[in-house]
C-alpha positions in Angstrom: 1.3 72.0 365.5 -1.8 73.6 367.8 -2.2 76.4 366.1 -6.1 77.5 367.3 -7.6 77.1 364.0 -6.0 73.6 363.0 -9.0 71.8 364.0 -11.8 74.8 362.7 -10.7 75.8 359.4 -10.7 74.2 355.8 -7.9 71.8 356.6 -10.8 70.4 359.0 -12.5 69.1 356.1 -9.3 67.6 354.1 -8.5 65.6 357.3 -11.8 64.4 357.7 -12.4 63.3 354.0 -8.8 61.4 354.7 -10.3 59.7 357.3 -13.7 58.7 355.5 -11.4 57.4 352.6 -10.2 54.1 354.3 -13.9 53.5 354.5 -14.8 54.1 351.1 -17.3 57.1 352.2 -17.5 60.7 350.7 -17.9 63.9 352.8 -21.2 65.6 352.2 -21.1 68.4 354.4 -19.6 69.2 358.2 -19.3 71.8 360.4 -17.3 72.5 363.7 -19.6 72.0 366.8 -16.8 72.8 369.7 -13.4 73.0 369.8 -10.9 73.3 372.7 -7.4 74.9 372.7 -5.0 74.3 375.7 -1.7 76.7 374.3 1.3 74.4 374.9 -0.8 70.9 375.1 -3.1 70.6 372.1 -6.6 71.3 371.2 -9.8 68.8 370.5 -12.5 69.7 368.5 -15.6 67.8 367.1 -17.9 67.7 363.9 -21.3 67.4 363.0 -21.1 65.7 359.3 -23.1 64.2 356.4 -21.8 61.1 355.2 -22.5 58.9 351.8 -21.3 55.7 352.2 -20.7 52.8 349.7 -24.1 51.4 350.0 -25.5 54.8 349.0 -26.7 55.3 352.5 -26.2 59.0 353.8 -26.1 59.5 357.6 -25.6 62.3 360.2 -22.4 61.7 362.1 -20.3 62.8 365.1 -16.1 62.8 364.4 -13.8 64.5 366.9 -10.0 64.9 365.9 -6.9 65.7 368.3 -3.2 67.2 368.1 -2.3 64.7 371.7 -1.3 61.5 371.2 -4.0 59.3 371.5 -4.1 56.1 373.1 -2.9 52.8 370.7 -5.2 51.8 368.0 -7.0 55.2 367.4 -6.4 56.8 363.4 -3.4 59.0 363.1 -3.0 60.8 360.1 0.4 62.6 359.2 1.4 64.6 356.8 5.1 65.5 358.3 4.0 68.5 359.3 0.5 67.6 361.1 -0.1 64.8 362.9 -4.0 64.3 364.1 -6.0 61.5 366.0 -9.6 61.1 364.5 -12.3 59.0 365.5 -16.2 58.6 364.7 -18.4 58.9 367.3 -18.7 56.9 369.7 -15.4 55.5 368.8 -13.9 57.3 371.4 -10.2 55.7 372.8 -10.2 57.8 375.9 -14.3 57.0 376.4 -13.8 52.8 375.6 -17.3 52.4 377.7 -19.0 54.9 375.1 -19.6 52.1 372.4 -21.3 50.0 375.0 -23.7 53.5 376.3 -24.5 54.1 372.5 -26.0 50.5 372.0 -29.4 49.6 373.3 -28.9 45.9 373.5 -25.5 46.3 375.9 -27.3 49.1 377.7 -30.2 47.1 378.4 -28.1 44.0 379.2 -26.3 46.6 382.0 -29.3 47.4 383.0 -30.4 44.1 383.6 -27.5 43.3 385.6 -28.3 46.7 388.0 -31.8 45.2 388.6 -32.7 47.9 386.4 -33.9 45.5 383.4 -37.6 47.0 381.8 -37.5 45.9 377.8 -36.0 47.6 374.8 -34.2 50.9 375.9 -34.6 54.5 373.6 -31.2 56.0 374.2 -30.7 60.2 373.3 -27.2 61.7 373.4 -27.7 64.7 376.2 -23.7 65.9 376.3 -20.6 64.6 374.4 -17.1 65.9 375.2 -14.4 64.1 373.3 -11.8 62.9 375.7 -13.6 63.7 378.8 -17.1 62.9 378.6 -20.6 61.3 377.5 -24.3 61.4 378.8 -26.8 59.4 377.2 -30.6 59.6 378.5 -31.5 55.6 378.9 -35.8 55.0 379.0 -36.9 51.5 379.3 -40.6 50.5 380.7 -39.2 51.0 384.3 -38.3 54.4 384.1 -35.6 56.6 382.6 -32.0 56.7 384.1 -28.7 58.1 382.8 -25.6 56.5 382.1 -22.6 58.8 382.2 -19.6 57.8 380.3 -16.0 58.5 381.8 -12.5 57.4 381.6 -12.7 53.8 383.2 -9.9 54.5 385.6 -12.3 57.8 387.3 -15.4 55.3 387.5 -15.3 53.6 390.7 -14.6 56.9 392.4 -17.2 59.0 391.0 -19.5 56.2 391.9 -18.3 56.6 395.5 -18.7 60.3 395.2 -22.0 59.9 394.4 -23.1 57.6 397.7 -21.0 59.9 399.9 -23.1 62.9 399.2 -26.6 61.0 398.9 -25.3 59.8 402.4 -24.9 63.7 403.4 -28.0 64.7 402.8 -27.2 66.1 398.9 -29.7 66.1 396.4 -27.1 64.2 394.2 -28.5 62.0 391.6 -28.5 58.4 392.9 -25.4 56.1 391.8 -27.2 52.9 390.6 -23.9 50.9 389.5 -21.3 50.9 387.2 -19.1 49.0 384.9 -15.4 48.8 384.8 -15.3 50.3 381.4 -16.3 53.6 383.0 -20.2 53.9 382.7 -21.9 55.0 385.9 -25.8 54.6 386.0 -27.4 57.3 387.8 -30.8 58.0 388.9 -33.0 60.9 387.5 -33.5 64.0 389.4 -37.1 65.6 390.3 -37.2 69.0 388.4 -36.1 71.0 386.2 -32.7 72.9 385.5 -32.6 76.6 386.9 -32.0 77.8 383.5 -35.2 75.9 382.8 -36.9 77.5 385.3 -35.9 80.7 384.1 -37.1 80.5 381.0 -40.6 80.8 381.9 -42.6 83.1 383.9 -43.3 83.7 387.3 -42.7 80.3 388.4 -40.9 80.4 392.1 -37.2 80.5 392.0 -34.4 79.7 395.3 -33.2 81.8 397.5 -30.3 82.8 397.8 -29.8 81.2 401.7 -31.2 77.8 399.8 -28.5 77.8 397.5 -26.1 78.5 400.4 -27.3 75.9 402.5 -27.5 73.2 399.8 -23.5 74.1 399.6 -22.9 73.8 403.5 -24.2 70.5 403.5 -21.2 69.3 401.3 -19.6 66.9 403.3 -15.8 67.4 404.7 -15.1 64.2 403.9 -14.9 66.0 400.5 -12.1 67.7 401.6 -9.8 64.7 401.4 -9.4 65.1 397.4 -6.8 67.2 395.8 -7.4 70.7 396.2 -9.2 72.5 393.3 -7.5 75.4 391.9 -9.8 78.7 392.2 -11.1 80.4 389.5 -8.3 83.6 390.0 -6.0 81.1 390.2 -6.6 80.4 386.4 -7.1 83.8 385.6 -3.6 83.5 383.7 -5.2 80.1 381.9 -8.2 81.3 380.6 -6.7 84.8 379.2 -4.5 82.9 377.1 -6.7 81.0 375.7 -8.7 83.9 375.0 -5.8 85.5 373.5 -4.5 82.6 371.5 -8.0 82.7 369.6 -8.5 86.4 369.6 -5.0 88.4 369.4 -6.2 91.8 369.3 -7.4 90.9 372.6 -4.1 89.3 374.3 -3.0 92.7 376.1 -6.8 92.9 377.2 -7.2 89.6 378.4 -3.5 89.5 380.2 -4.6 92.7 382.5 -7.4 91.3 383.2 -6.0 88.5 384.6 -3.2 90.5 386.4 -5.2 92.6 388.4 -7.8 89.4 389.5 -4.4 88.3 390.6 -3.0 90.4 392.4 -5.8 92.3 394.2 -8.4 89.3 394.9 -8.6 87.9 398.8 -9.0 84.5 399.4 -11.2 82.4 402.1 -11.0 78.4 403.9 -10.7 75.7 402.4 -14.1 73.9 402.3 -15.8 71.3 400.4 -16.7 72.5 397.0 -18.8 71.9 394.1 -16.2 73.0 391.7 -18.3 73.9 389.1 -21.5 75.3 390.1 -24.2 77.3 388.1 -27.9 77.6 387.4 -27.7 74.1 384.4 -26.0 72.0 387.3 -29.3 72.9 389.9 -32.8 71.1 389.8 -35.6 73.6 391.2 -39.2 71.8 392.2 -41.7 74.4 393.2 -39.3 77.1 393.9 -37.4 74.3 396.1 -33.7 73.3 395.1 -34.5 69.3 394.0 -31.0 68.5 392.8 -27.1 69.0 392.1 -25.7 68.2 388.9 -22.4 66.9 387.9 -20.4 66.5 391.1 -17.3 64.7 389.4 -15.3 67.8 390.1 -16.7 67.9 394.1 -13.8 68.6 396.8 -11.7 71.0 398.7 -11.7 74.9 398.1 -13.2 78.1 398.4 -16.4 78.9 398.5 -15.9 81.6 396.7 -15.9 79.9 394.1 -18.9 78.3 393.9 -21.4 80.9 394.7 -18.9 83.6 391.8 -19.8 80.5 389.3 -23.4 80.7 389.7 -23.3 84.6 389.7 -21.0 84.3 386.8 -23.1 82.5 384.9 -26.0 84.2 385.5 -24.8 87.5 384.2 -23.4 85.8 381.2 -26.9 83.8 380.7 -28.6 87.4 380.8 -26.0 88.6 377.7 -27.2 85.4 375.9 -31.0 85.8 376.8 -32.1 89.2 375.5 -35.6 88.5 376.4 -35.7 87.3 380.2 -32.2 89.5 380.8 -34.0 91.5 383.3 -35.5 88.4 385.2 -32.1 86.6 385.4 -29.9 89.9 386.5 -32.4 90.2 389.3 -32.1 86.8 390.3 -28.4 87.4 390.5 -28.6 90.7 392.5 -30.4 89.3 394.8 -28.0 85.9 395.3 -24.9 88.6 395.2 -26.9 90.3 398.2 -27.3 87.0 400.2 -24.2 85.6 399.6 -22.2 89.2 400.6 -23.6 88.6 404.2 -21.7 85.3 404.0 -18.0 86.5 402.5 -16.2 89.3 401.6 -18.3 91.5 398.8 -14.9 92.7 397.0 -13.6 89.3 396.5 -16.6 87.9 395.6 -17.1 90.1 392.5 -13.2 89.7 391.7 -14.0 86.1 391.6 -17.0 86.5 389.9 -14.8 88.8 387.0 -12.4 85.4 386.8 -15.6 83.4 386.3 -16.7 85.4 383.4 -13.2 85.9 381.7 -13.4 82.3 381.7 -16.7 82.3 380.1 -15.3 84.3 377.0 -13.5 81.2 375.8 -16.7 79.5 375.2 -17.7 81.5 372.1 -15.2 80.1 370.2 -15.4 76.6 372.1 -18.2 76.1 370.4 -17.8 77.8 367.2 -20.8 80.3 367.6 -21.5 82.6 364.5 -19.9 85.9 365.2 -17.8 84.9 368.0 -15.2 87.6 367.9 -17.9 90.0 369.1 -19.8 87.8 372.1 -15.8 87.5 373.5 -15.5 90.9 373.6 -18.8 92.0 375.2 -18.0 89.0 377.9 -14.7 90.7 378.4 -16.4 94.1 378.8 -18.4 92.1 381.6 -15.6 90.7 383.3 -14.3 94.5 383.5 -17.6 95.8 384.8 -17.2 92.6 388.1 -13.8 93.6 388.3 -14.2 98.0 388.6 -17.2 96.6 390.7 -14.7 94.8 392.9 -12.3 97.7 393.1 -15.5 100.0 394.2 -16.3 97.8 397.4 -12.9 97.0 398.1 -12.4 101.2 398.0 -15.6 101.4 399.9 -17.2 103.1 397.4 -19.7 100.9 397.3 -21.1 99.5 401.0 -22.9 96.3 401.3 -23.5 93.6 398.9 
């Protein structure tokens, strides 16, 4: 059963009072904090939740819950219709290294053993996907470092991944070690995010031939993974998923995807980011400083990775009323540099496929009035994809 609203409505709380009952707890409160839906495969979601437990002790907690069969040992409940995994953060089965990155003694002892070793360590939980992913922020009295948590069997190579582009000349965060139970050390980056950067006023921002030559200096040896699919390529993905948590917007979402299909060009496979926008860049004094989250580095298309950032960017200005006109000129300009590099039409088609897949995130994370942010996403998504059409037609010349 993966139904979109298994994991979000008020069966989330009967499941999750089930699984505090072993324990002898009672459910104060929770709420849903993001949930994913793959249509045909299952969906994950997690929970922010107050907890009483026997002792009379009430904590804040993180639980995530799955329709996939989980790996041995994890808490199944079943009711012969429903069967769920649940687990309390960070009791993770995919993430085994995660109880190990959540306590300061065995982070510290790691440490040690990196030649990293400073004292007590302060951890804070930056990111948490269940299933996929953890970030904690690790300070001790020799600096601060973080420890990414991933499935032990992706470890070594992400650790490799990480020398290969430090070796290129990419502003990649340093690999300092890892452990076989898939936690990767990694140095901190000068800077602060784009988006950061945004936020304020004035303060020097990249150009746009930066951003392109940070990407040409992606090594080919990237190119020796498997081949990323590109973002038109999972047109067909993402408006299902749209359309499996909105209906009234499955027609909608399925043109969408049809015409980014059928009319958008393609370029050479190169090495790729894979997943590249203004949170994954560092900027120091209007300087690029750093790349983000390279685990999903290797062959593609460019196009890609510079519709990703524009993408975002345009989506970013929806969300950010108040610097919208800041951030859309950032992205004019970036759509006029990076026009002289490839084709203007299929950029913006990309850039449409970047942004209907951006309208699943609303409800990915469970934001009040989601419903309505899809659909003005989707009314973006429209606007890239007539704006395609236009330069394709010549309508429109230039960038």
């Amino acid at each position: 059963m993966t139904r979109p609203d298994l994991l979000t409505g008020s069966d989330a709380g009967e499941f999750l009072r089930a699984a505090l009952a072993g324990a002898g707890a009672d459910l104060l409160s929770w709420r849903t904090r993001q949930v994913e839906h793959q249509p045909g495969r299952g969906a994950t979601a997690a929970y922010q939740a107050r907890v009483r437990w026997p002792d009379g002790r009430t904590t804040e907690e993180r639980f995530a819950a799955c329709t996939r069969t989980p790996p041995e040992g994890t808490l199944l409940l079943d009711d012969g219709d429903t069967r769920l995994a649940v687990w309390r953060f960070p009791h993770d089965p995919y993430l085994p290294g995660l109880r190990a990155a959540y306590d300061p003694e065995a982070v510290a002892a790691a440490l040690a053993d990196l030649g990293l070793g400073g004292g007590p360590v302060r951890l804070t939980v930056r990111a948490y996907r269940p299933r996929r992913r953890a970030v904690l922020e690790a300070v001790n009295d020799r600096g601060r470092v973080f420890v990414k948590v991933v499935r032990p069997a992706r470890v070594a190579a992400l650790h490799e991944r990480h020398r290969l582009l430090a070796a290129a000349g990419v502003p990649a965060p340093q690999s300092l070690g890892f452990t076989p139970d898939g936690l990767l050390v990694l140095a901190a980056l000068p800077g602060r995010t784009l988006r950061e950067v945004l936020r304020g006023r004035n303060a020097p921002l990249p150009d746009g031939e930066q951003v392109l030559d940070l990407l040409d200096r992606l090594p080919a040896d990237l190119t020796r993974q498997p081949r990323r699919a590109s973002w038109s390529d999972r047109a067909g993905h993402y408006a299902t998923v749209v359309g499996a948590a909105l209906p009234t917007e499955t027609e909608r979402c399925a043109a969408l995807a049809e015409a980014i299909g059928n009319e958008a060009g393609t370029g050479p496979v190169v090495p790729v980011h894979g997943d590249f926008y203004e949170s994954q860049l560092h900027v120091l004094h209007g300087r690029i400083s750093g790349l983000l989250d390279v685990d999903t580095a290797g062959p593609g298309d460019r196009l890609d990775d510079l519709a990703c950032l524009l993408g975002h960017l345009s989506v970013l200005a929806q969300i950010d009323q108040a610097r919208s006109g800041a951030i859309n000129r950032l992205g004019a300009r970036y759509l006029t540099s990076f026009a002289r590099r490839v084709d203007a039409a299929d950029l913006r088609y990309r850039v449409a496929a970047v942004v209907l897949s951006l309208a699943t995130g609303p409800y990915r994370v469970q934001e009040p009035g989601w419903p309505a942010t899809t659909r003005r996403r989707l009314d973006l998504a429209e606007r890239w994809l007539a704006s395609a059409r236009a330069v394709g037609s010549g309508a429109v010349r230039g960038g």
